[in-house]
N, C-alpha and C positions, 0 to 999 in steps of 0.2 A: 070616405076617401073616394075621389072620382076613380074612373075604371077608364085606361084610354083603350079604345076598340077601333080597329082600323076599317075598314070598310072588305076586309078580305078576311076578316077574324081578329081573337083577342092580339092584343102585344103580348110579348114573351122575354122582359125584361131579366137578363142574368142575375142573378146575387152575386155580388162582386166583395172581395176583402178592401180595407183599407188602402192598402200598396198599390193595387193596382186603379184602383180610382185617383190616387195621388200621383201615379204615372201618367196618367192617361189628362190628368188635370193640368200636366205639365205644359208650356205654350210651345214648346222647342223639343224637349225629347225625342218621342216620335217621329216627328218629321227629322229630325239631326241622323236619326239611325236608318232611316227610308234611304236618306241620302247616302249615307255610307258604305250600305250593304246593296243597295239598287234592286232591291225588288222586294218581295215578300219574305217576313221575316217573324219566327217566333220570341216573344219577352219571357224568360222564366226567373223566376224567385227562390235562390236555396230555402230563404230563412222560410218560404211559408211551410216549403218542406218538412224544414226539421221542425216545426211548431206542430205539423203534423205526424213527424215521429215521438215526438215527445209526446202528444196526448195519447198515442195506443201504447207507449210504455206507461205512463202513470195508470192506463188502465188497466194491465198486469199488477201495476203496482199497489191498487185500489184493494183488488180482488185476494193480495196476499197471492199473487202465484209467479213462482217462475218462469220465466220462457224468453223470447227473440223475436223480434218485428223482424220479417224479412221483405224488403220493396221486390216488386215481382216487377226485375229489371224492362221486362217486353213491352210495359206501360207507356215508357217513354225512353230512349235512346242519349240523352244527353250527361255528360261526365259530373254534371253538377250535385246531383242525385246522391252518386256516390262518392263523392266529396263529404256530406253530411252523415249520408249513414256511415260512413270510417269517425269522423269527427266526434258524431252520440253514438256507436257503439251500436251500430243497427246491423242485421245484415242485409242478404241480398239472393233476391230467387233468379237463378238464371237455367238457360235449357238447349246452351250451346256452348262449346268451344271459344268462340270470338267473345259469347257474353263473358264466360267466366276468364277469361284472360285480360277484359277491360275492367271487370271488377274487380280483380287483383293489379291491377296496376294503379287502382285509384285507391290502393291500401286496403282493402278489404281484406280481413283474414281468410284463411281457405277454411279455417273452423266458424267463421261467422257464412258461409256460403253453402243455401241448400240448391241441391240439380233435379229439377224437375223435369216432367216430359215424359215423352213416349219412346223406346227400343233408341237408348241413346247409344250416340258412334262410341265405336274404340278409344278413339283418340279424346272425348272428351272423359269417360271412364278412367281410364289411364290419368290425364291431367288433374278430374278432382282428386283420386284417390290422392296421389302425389302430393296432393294439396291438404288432404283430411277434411275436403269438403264433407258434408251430409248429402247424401245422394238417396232419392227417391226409387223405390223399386217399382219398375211397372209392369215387369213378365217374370216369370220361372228362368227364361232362356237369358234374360239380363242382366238373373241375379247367378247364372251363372258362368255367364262371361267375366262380371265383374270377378267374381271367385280364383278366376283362372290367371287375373293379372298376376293375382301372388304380393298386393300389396295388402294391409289390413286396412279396412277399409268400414266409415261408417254409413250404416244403411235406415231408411225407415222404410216398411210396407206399404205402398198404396194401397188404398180398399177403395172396388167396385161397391158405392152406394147402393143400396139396394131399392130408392127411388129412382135412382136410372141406371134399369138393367142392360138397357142398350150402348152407354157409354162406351167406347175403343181403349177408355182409359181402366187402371187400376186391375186389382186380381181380385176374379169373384168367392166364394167361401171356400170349394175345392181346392184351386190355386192356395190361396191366403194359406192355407192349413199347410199345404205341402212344402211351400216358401218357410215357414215359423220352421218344418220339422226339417229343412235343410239348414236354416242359419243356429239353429238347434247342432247342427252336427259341425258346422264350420265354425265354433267357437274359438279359434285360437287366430282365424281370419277375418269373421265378421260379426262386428261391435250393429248389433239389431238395436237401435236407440229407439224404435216403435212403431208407429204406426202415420199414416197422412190420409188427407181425403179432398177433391174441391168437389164443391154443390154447383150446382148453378143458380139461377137466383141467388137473392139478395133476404131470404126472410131468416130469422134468427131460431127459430123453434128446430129446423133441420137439422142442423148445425149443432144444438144443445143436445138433440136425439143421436144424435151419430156419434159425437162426440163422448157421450156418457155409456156408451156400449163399449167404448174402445178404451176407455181407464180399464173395463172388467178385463179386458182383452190383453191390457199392457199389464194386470197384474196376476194372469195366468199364464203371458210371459217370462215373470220373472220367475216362477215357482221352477220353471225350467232353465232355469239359468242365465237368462238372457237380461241383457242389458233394460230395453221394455221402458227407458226416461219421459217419453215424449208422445206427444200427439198433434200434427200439424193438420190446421183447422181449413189450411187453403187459401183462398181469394173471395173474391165476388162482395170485401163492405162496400155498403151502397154509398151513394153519394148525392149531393140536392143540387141542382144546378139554378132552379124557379123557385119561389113564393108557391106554397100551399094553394091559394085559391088560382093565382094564372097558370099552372098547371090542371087544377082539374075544373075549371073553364073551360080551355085546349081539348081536355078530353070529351068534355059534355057535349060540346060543338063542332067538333074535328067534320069538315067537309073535305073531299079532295079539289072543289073549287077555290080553297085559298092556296092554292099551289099553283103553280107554271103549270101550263097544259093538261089541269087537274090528273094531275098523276099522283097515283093510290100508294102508300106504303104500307106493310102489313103489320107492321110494329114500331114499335118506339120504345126508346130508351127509358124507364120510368124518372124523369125529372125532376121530379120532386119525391124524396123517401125519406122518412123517419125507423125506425133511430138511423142515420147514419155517420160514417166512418168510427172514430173511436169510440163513440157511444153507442154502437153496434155491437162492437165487441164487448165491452162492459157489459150490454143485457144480456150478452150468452154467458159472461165470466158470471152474473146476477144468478144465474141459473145453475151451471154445472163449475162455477170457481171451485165451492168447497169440495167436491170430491178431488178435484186438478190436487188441491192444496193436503187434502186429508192423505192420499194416495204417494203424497212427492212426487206427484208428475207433472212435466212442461207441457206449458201451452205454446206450441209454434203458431205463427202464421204469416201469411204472403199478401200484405194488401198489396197494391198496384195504384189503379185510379183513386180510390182511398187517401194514400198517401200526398199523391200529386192535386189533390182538389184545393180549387184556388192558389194553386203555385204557376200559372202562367198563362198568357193570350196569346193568340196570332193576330198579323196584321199584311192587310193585303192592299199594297196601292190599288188607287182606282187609273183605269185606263180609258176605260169608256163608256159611255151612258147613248140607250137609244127607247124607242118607243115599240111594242109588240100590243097595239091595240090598244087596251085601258090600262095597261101597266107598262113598265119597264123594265131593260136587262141592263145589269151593272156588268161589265166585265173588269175586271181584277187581273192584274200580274199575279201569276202561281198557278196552279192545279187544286181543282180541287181533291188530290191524294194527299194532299196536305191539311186537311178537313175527313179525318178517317170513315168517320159515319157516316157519310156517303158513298161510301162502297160498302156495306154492309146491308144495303138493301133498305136505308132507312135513311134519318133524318136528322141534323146539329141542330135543335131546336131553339135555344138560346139565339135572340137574336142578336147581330151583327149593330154597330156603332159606326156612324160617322164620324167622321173625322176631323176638322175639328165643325163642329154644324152648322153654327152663326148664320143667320141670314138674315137679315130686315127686308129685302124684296120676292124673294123664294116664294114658293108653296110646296107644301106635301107631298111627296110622291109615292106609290108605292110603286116595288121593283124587286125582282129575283137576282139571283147574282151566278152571274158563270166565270169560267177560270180560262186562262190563255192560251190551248187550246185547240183544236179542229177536231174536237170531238161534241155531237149534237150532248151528249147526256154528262161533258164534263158541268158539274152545277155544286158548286158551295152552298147554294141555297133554294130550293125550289121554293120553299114558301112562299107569297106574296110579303114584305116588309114596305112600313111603311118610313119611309126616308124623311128627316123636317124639311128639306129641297134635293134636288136632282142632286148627285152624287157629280163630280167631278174630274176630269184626269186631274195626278196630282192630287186628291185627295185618299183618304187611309181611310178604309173599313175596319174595324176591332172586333175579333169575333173570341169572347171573352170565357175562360176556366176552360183553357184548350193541351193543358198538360197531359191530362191523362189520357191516355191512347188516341187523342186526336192529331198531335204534330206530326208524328212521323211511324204511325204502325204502317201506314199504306203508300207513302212517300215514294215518287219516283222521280226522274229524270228526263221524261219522255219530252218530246220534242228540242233534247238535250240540254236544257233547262237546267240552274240548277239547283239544289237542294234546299230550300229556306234555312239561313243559318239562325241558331239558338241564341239568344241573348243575354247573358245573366247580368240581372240588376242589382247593385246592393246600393245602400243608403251610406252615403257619406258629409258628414261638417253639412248635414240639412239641406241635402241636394242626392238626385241619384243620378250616379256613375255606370258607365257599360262596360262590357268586353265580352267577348265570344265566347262562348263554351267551345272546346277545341277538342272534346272529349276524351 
């Protein structure tokens, strides 16, 4: 298979699902909804969603274990989300007040909803209890504010990892011990359902190790009377955006002269990773399932970007094209805070699609793409990309698997702008139909 190489490095073609390349293949969609909404605008997909709740529940289901997929609401902000996880029976990770009251209004039970976070407010304390959400312990001083509400109230322990001791989150072994011998004493108030953890990274062997120490932990719990069900495994399944070898091509060759003004980033997203999303989780359930299953302990967990991979794109009219020497700047209606990984000191590597491309008289162009704007470093895309002609106003850039924490984690208003509305697509009578997510 030929390799197409632009003259500023490799292409960095998306893997894209069916749906959206059938969207995107459409002659009129797109541009029907540019029109409508008038400016930049995200597409999302319940159903790839639930397709992706469904495979991390059958992989519970595989492993013979019980537990709860919970979407880790901060991924992505749109009500469609939780439309599905009410509909399969999923929950939902939230670590605010406004989250947990949006995920109760879109039907979420308050027993299908865990509270995550750090030293959470009164008011949202007070609301899960109310509610018999699962709430996350992260201090001494937390678990006993929670105490003082005076509702009964269900808890798990977070545990400080003890590959990152530096972490602000979780109770280190001292703490942990003194939390067990209080929820120990407040049994007639607090149901201790077990234990939590998030890693960073994405590798699975962490995760199996952590995980298998804390069954011992949840059943030197129960000796003590404590509830002790559960084990929540966190967040961080990876996710593949590239093709195995155009990723580590990109890696073997990464110059920062294929960028705008050879500007250096210190890290990158890993692009391409195996095993991921539900077959992630399956290698750790391949691992430490049968103790989960022999013990009758639940496996909790919070994917996020996980869940939402390949459930939606964004789309940025083009406004204007000019020339900066041997390349070109697209500029786009929107912001790039609507491309989250560029505030993060890094890069949306997946590249950007034109719109629709056709040309018989064109050439090639390569070109970076900035956003609308009076900011020098606002840039959707520092890479050089190579365009099959000049970009056009009036024409739509597609910058594709933009669900997960890229729509709207860094989202603003700034130049009073406003916010790119959500799209949800569904398929009807062999045509697809739109309407806004109104959340």
């Amino acid at each position: 298979m030929a390799v197409t190489v632009s003259a500023t490095g490799p292409a960095l073609p998306a893997i894209q699902s069916d749906w959206a390349l059938r969207a995107q293949a459409d002659p009129r969609l797109l541009a029907d909804i540019a029109r409508a909404v008038s400016g930049p605008f995200h597409v999302i997909n319940p159903d790839g969603f639930g397709d992706n709740l469904a495979a991390f529940k059958a992989a519970l289901g595989a492993a013979g274990v019980d537990g709860q997929i919970y979407y880790g609401k901060k991924a992505n902000k749109a009500g469609a989300w939780l439309d599905e996880c009410a509909r399969y029976d999923g929950g939902v990770d939230v670590a605010s007040a406004p989250e947990l009251i949006h995920a109760l209004a879109h039907g979420i039970r308050g027993e299908d909803i865990v509270v995550t976070g750090a030293a959470k407010a009164d008011r949202l304390l007070w609301l899960a209890s109310r509610h018999r959400c699962l709430i996350a312990i992260d201090s001494l001083d937390e678990l006993d504010r929670l105490i003082d509400i005076g509702v009964r109230v269900r808890i798990l322990l977070r545990v400080l990892p003890e590959a990152d001791p530096d972490s602000r989150f979780g109770l280190d072994p001292e703490q942990l011990a003194r939390a067990v011998d209080r929820c120990a004493q407040a049994l007639d108030t607090v149901t201790m359902d077990g234990f939590s953890f998030h890693l960073n990274g994405y590798q699975v062997a962490p995760r199996v190790e952590l995980a298998d120490r804390l069954v011992d932990a949840c059943v030197a719990a129960r000796a003590r009377g404590l509830a002790a069900t559960s084990i929540s495994i966190g967040g961080g399944f990876a996710c593949s955006y590239l093709e195995s070898a155009d990723w580590q091509r990109f890696r073997d060759g990464y110059r920062p002269d294929w960028f705008h003004s050879g500007i250096r980033f210190a890290k990158f997203y890993p692009y391409h990773q195996s095993p991921a999303g539900a077959r992630m989780l399956a290698a750790i359930l391949g691992e430490v399932g049968r103790r989960f299953a022999a013990t009758s302990t639940r496996l909790l967990c919070e994917p996020g970007r996980a869940l939402l991979d390949q459930a939606g794109f964004s789309v940025f009219p083009v406004q204007g094209f000019k020339w900066r020497g041997d390349h070109g700047v697209v500029t786009v209606a929107g912001l790039s805070m609507s491309l989250s990984e560029q505030w993060k000191g890094s890069e949306f590597l997946p590249e950007p699609i034109l719109w629709q491309a056709n040309s018989d008289t064109d050439s090639p162009v390569t070109a970076f793409v900035g956003g609308a704007s009076c900011l020098e470093y606002d840039v959707l895309t520092w890479r050089k990309i190579t365009f099959p002609r000049p970009p056009r106003h009036g024409d739509l850039l597609i910058y594709p698997n933009t669900a997960g924490y890229q729509m709207d984690k860094n989202e603003s208003e700034f130049h009073q702008l406003p916010l790119p509305p959500k799209v949800r697509l569904r398929e009807h009578d062999g045509r697809y139909v739109w309407t806004l997510d109104t959340n």
